[in-house]
Each structure stands twice: as structure tokens, then as C-alpha cells.
PyMOL commands that place a pseudoatom at each C-alpha (Angstrom):
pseudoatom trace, name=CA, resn=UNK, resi=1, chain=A, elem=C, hetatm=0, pos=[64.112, 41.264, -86.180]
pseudoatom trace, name=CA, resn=UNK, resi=2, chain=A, elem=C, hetatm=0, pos=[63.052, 38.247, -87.936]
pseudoatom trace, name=CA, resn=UNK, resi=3, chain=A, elem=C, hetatm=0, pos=[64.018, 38.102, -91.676]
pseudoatom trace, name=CA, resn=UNK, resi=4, chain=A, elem=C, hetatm=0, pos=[61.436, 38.172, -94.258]
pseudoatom trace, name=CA, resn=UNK, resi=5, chain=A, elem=C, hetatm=0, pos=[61.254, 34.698, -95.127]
pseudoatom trace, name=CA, resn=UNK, resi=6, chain=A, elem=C, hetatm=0, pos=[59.739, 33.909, -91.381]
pseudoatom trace, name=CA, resn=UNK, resi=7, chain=A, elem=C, hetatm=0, pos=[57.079, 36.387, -91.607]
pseudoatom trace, name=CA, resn=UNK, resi=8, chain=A, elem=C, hetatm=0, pos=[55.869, 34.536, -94.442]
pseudoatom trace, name=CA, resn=UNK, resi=9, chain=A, elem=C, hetatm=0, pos=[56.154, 31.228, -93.811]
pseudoatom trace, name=CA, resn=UNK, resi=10, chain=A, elem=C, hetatm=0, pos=[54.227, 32.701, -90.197]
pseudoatom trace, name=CA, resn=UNK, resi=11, chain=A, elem=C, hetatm=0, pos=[51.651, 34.090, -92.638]
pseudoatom trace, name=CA, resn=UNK, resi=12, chain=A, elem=C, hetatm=0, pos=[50.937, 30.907, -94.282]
pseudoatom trace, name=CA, resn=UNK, resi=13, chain=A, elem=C, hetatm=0, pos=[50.598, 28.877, -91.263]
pseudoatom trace, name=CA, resn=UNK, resi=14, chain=A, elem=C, hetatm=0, pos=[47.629, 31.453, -90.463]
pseudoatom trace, name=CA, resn=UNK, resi=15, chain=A, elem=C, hetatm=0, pos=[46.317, 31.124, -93.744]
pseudoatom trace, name=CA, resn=UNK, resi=16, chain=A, elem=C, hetatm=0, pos=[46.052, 26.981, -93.458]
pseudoatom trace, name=CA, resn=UNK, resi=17, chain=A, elem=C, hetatm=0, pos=[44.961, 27.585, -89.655]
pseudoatom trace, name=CA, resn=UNK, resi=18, chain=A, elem=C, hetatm=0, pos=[42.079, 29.580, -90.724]
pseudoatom trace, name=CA, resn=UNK, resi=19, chain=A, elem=C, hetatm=0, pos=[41.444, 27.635, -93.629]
pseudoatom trace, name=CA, resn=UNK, resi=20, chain=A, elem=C, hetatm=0, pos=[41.190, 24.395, -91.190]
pseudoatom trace, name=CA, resn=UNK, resi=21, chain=A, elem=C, hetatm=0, pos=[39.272, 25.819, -88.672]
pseudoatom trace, name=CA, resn=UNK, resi=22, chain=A, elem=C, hetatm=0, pos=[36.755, 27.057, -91.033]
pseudoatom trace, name=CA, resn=UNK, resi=23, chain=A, elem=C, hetatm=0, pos=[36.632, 23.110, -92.120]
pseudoatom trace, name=CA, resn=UNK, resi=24, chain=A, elem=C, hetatm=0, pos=[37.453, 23.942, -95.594]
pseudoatom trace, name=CA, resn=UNK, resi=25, chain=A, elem=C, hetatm=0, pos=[40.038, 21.825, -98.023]
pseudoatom trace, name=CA, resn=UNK, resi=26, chain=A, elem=C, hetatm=0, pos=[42.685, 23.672, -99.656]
pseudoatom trace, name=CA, resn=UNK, resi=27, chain=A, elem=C, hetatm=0, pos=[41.137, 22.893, -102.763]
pseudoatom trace, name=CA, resn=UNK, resi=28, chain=A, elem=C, hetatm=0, pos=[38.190, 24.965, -101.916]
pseudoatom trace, name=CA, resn=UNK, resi=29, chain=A, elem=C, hetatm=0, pos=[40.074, 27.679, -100.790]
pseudoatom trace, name=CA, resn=UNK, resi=30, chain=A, elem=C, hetatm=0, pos=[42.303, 27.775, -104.241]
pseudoatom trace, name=CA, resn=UNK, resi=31, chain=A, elem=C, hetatm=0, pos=[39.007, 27.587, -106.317]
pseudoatom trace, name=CA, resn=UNK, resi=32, chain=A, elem=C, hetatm=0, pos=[37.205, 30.264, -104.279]
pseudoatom trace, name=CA, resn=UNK, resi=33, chain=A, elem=C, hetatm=0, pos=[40.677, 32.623, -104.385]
pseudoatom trace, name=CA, resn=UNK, resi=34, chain=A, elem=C, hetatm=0, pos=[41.062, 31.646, -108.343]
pseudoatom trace, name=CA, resn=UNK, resi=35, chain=A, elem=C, hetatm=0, pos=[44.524, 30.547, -108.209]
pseudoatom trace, name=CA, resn=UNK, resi=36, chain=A, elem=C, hetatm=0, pos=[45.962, 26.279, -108.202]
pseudoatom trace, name=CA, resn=UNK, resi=37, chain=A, elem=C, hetatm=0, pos=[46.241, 24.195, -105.338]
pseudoatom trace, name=CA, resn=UNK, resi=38, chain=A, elem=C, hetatm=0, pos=[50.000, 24.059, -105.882]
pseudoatom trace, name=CA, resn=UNK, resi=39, chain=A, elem=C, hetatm=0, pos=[49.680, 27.682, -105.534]
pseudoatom trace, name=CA, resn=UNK, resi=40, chain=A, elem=C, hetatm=0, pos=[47.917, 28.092, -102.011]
pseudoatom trace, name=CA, resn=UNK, resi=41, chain=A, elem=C, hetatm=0, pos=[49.915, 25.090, -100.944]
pseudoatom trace, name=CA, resn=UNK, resi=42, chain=A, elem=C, hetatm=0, pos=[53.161, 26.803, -101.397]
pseudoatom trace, name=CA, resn=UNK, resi=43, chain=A, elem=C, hetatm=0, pos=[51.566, 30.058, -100.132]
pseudoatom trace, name=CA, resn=UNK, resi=44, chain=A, elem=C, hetatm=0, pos=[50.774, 28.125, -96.959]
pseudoatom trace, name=CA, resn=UNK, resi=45, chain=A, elem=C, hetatm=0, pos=[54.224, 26.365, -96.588]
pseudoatom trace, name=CA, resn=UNK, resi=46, chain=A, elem=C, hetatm=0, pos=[55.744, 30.544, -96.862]
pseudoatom trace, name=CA, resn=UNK, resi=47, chain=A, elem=C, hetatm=0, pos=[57.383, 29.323, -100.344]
pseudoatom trace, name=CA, resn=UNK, resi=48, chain=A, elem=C, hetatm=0, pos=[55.244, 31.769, -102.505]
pseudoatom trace, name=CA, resn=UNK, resi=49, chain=A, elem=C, hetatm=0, pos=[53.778, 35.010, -101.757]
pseudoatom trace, name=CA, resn=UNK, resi=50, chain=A, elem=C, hetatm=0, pos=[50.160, 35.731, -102.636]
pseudoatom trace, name=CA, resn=UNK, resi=51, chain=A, elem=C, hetatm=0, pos=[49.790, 38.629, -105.291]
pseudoatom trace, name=CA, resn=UNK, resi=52, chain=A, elem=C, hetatm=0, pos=[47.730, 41.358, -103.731]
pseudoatom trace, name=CA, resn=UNK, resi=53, chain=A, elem=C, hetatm=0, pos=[44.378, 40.557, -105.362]
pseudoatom trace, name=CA, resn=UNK, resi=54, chain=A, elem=C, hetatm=0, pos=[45.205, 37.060, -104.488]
pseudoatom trace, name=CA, resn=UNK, resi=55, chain=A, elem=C, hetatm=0, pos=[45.753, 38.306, -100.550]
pseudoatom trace, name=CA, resn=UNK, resi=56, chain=A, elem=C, hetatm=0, pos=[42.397, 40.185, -100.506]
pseudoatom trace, name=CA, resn=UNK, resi=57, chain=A, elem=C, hetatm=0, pos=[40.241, 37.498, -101.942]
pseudoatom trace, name=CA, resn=UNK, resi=58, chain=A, elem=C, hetatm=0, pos=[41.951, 34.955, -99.158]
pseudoatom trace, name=CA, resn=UNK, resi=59, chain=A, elem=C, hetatm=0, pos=[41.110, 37.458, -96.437]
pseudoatom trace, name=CA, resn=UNK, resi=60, chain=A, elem=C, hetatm=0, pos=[37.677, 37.512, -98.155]
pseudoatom trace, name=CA, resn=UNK, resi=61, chain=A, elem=C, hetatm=0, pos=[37.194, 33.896, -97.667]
pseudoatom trace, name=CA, resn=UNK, resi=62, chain=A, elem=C, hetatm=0, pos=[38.534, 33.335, -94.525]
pseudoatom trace, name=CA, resn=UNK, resi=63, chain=A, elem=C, hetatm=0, pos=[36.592, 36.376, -93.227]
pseudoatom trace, name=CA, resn=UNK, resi=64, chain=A, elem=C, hetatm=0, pos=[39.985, 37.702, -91.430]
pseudoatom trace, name=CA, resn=UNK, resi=65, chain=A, elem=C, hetatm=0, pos=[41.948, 40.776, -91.397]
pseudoatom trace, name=CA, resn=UNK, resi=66, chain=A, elem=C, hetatm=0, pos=[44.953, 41.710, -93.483]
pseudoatom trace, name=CA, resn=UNK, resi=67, chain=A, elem=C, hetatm=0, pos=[46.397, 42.646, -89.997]
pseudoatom trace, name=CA, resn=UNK, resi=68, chain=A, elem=C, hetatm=0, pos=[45.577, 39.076, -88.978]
pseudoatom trace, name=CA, resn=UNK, resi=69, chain=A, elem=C, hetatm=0, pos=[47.586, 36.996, -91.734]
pseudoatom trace, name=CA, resn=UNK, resi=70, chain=A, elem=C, hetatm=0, pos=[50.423, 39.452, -91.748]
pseudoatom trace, name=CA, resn=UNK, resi=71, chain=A, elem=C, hetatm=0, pos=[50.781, 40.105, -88.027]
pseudoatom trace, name=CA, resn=UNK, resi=72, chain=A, elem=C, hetatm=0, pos=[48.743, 37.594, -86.057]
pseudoatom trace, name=CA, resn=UNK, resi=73, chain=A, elem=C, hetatm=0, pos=[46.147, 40.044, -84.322]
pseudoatom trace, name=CA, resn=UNK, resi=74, chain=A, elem=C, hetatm=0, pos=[43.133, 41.297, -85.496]
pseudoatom trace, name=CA, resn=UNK, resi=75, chain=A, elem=C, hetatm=0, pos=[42.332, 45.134, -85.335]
pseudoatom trace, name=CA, resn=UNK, resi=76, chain=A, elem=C, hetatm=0, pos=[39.401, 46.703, -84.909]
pseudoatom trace, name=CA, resn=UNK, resi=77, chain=A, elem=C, hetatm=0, pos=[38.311, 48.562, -88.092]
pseudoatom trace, name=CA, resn=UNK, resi=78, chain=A, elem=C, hetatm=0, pos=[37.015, 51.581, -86.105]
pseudoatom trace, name=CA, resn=UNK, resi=79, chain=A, elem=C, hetatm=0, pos=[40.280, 53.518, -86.664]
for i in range(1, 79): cmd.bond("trace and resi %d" % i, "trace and resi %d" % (i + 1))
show_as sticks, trace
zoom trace
């Protein structure tokens, strides 16, 4: 089982790979989320966790799932 560290850091590289692919700076995303740049850029390197409010509005903005940045597949919301 990986140690909870990994999943993190493996939650922020989604987070910037969304964030590039979308073609936005990480800047914009920290503005849009309300928190610093320092602050997404350490949630991105897996050095800081995002509060939950935090979490939502970056799965907001990046127009993922929470499934997606924690696990790394989406899931269909017809449950």
C-alpha cells in the first residue's frame, strides 16, 4: 500500500496536469480557488494538502471529479 505522502504528491501532479491541459497558469488557478500561488504550488508538488473548500473549488475549476484528483479515474455520477 503506498503511504500517504504518495497519494498526495500523485494528487497534485493531477491537479497541475489538469491545470496545464486546460492552458491555464497556476496563478489563475490560485486566484480562481482563492488561496496564494505558493499555496497551489506546494499543493501541486504533494507538500500541502488542500482544505476541503479549497479541494471543491479546484475540482470546480478544473471541471474534474473528486474521484479523479484523489484516485486517477473518473466515475460516472449516475450511482
Amino acid at each position: 500500500m503506498r503511504n500517504e505522502n504518495e497519494r498526495f504528491v500523485e494528487m497534485g501532479k493531477r491537479i497541475r496536469s489538469r491545470r496545464i491541459s486546460l492552458g491555464m497558469k497556476q496563478m489563475e488557478l490560485a486566484e480562481k480557488i482563492d488561496i496564494s500561488n505558493n499555496h497551489i504550488s506546494s499543493i501541486e508538488r504533494g507538500i500541502e494538502r488542500p482544505g476541503l473548500d479549497s479541494f471543491i473549488r479546484i475540482c470546480d475549476v478544473l471541471n474534474v471529479t473528486p474521484d479523479y484528483l484523489l484516485l486517477g479515474s473518473m466515475k460516472s455520477n449516475d450511482i
